[in-house]
N, C-alpha and C positions, 0 to 999 in steps of 0.2 A: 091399310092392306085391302086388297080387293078381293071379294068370297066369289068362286066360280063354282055352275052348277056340278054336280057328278058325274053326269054323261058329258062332259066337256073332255077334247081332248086333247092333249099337249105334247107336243112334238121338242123334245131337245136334243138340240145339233151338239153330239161328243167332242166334235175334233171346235176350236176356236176357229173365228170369226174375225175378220178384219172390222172394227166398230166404227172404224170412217163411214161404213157401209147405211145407207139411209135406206127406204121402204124397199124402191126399186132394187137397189142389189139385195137386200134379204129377199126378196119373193123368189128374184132368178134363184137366189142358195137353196130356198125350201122346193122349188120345182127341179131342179137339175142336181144338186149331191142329196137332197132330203128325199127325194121323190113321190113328194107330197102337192097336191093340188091348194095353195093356199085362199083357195073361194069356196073351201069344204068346213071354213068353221071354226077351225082348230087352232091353239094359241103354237105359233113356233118361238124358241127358246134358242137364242147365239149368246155366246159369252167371249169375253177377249182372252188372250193366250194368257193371261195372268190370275185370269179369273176374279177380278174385281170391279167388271160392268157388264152386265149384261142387258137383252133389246128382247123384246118381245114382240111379235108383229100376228095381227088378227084383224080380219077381213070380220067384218060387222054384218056384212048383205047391202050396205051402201055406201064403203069406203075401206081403207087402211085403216088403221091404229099401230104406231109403234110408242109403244113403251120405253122407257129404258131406267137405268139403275145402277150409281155408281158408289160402290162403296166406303167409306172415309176410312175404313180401317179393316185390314182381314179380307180374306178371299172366299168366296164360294166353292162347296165341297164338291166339285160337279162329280156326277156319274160318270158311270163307263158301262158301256155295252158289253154283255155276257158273250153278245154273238160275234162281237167285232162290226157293228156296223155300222153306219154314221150316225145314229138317231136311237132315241130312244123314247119309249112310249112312259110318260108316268102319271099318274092319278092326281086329282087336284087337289088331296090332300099330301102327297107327298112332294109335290113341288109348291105351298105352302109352307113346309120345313126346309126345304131347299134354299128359298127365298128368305126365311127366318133363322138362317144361322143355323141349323141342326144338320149334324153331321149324317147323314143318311145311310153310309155304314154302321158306325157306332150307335148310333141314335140319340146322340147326347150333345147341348148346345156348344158352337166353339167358345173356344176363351176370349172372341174378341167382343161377341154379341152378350156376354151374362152383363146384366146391369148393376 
Protein backbone atom coordinates (compact mmCIF):
# COMPACT_ATOMS: atom_id res chain seq x y z
CA UNK A 1 0.00 0.00 0.00
CA UNK A 2 1.18 3.43 -0.72
CA UNK A 3 1.23 6.18 2.50
CA UNK A 4 0.36 9.75 0.94
CA UNK A 5 1.24 12.91 2.77
CA UNK A 6 -2.09 14.85 4.54
CA UNK A 7 -2.16 17.87 2.57
CA UNK A 8 -2.29 15.67 -0.55
CA UNK A 9 -5.29 15.83 -2.58
CA UNK A 10 -7.57 13.43 -4.15
CA UNK A 11 -9.94 13.91 -6.70
CA UNK A 12 -12.62 10.93 -7.38
CA UNK A 13 -14.55 11.02 -10.62
CA UNK A 14 -18.43 9.71 -9.17
CA UNK A 15 -19.80 8.83 -12.37
CA UNK A 16 -17.36 5.58 -14.13
CA UNK A 17 -14.88 5.74 -16.58
CA UNK A 18 -14.28 4.08 -19.66
CA UNK A 19 -10.71 1.96 -18.38
CA UNK A 20 -9.64 1.43 -21.92
CA UNK A 21 -8.93 5.00 -21.30
CA UNK A 22 -4.88 5.34 -20.74
CA UNK A 23 -3.07 8.78 -19.25
CA UNK A 24 -4.03 10.88 -22.22
CA UNK A 25 -7.74 10.26 -21.98
CA UNK A 26 -7.93 10.52 -18.07
CA UNK A 27 -6.05 14.02 -18.14
CA UNK A 28 -8.64 15.28 -20.94
CA UNK A 29 -11.61 13.53 -18.02
CA UNK A 30 -9.81 15.36 -15.05
CA UNK A 31 -9.57 18.85 -17.23
CA UNK A 32 -12.84 18.96 -19.08
CA UNK A 33 -15.85 16.75 -16.62
CA UNK A 34 -13.46 17.12 -13.32
CA UNK A 35 -12.39 20.52 -13.89
CA UNK A 36 -9.35 20.09 -12.23
CA UNK A 37 -5.85 21.18 -13.68
CA UNK A 38 -4.06 17.82 -13.46
CA UNK A 39 -0.25 19.53 -13.12
CA UNK A 40 -1.63 20.90 -9.51
CA UNK A 41 -0.48 17.82 -7.60
CA UNK A 42 -3.35 16.01 -6.80
CA UNK A 43 -4.06 12.24 -7.23
CA UNK A 44 -7.48 11.80 -9.69
CA UNK A 45 -9.42 8.50 -8.88
CA UNK A 46 -11.82 6.83 -12.29
CA UNK A 47 -13.34 3.54 -11.45
CA UNK A 48 -15.06 1.26 -14.16
CA UNK A 49 -19.11 0.94 -14.17
CA UNK A 50 -18.75 -2.28 -12.16
CA UNK A 51 -16.65 -1.00 -9.77
CA UNK A 52 -13.78 -3.41 -9.76
CA UNK A 53 -10.72 -1.50 -11.27
CA UNK A 54 -9.88 1.48 -10.64
CA UNK A 55 -6.71 4.08 -12.27
CA UNK A 56 -5.24 6.70 -10.47
CA UNK A 57 -3.29 9.31 -12.36
CA UNK A 58 -0.78 12.08 -10.76
CA UNK A 59 1.55 14.42 -12.39
CA UNK A 60 4.90 14.02 -10.26
CA UNK A 61 6.29 17.71 -11.51
CA UNK A 62 8.27 15.51 -14.32
CA UNK A 63 5.81 13.11 -15.77
CA UNK A 64 2.51 11.07 -15.54
CA UNK A 65 1.89 8.16 -13.27
CA UNK A 66 -0.99 6.03 -13.72
CA UNK A 67 -1.75 3.49 -11.35
CA UNK A 68 -4.30 1.00 -11.64
CA UNK A 69 -6.04 -1.82 -9.65
CA UNK A 70 -8.05 -4.69 -10.39
CA UNK A 71 -9.97 -6.53 -8.08
CA UNK A 72 -10.12 -10.61 -8.04
CA UNK A 73 -13.09 -10.42 -6.08
CA UNK A 74 -15.81 -7.77 -4.77
CA UNK A 75 -16.26 -4.34 -5.78
CA UNK A 76 -15.29 -0.99 -4.57
CA UNK A 77 -17.84 1.02 -2.17
CA UNK A 78 -17.44 4.20 -4.32
CA UNK A 79 -18.87 7.49 -2.99
CA UNK A 80 -21.35 9.70 -4.25
CA UNK A 81 -21.61 13.30 -4.12
CA UNK A 82 -23.79 15.08 -1.54
CA UNK A 83 -24.04 17.90 -4.02
CA UNK A 84 -24.54 16.09 -7.17
CA UNK A 85 -21.38 16.71 -8.75
CA UNK A 86 -18.85 14.84 -10.69
CA UNK A 87 -16.06 14.61 -8.17
CA UNK A 88 -15.47 14.42 -5.00
CA UNK A 89 -12.87 15.62 -2.71
CA UNK A 90 -11.65 13.01 0.12
CA UNK A 91 -8.79 12.77 2.54
CA UNK A 92 -5.96 10.32 2.23
CA UNK A 93 -7.00 8.64 4.89
CA UNK A 94 -10.24 7.92 3.68
CA UNK A 95 -9.50 6.85 0.52
CA UNK A 96 -7.02 4.55 2.20
CA UNK A 97 -10.22 2.59 3.50
CA UNK A 98 -11.75 3.03 0.16
CA UNK A 99 -8.84 1.19 -1.45
CA UNK A 100 -8.96 -1.24 1.59
CA UNK A 101 -12.13 -2.80 1.45
CA UNK A 102 -14.13 -0.64 4.15
CA UNK A 103 -17.23 0.39 3.39
CA UNK A 104 -17.26 4.22 3.83
CA UNK A 105 -20.84 4.48 4.75
CA UNK A 106 -20.92 1.77 7.32
CA UNK A 107 -17.51 1.89 8.24
CA UNK A 108 -17.02 -1.65 8.46
CA UNK A 109 -14.85 -4.05 6.08
CA UNK A 110 -16.65 -5.92 3.15
CA UNK A 111 -17.28 -9.54 3.24
CA UNK A 112 -15.11 -10.03 0.47
CA UNK A 113 -11.84 -8.35 1.84
CA UNK A 114 -11.94 -10.06 5.80
CA UNK A 115 -9.23 -12.51 5.67
Amino acid sequence: MFAFPAALRIYVAVEPVDMRKQSNGLWAHAEQTLGENPKSGALFVFANKSRDRLKILYWDGTGVWLLAKRLEQGRFSWPQSASGGAKLALTPEAFAMLTGGIDLKAGVAKAWYER
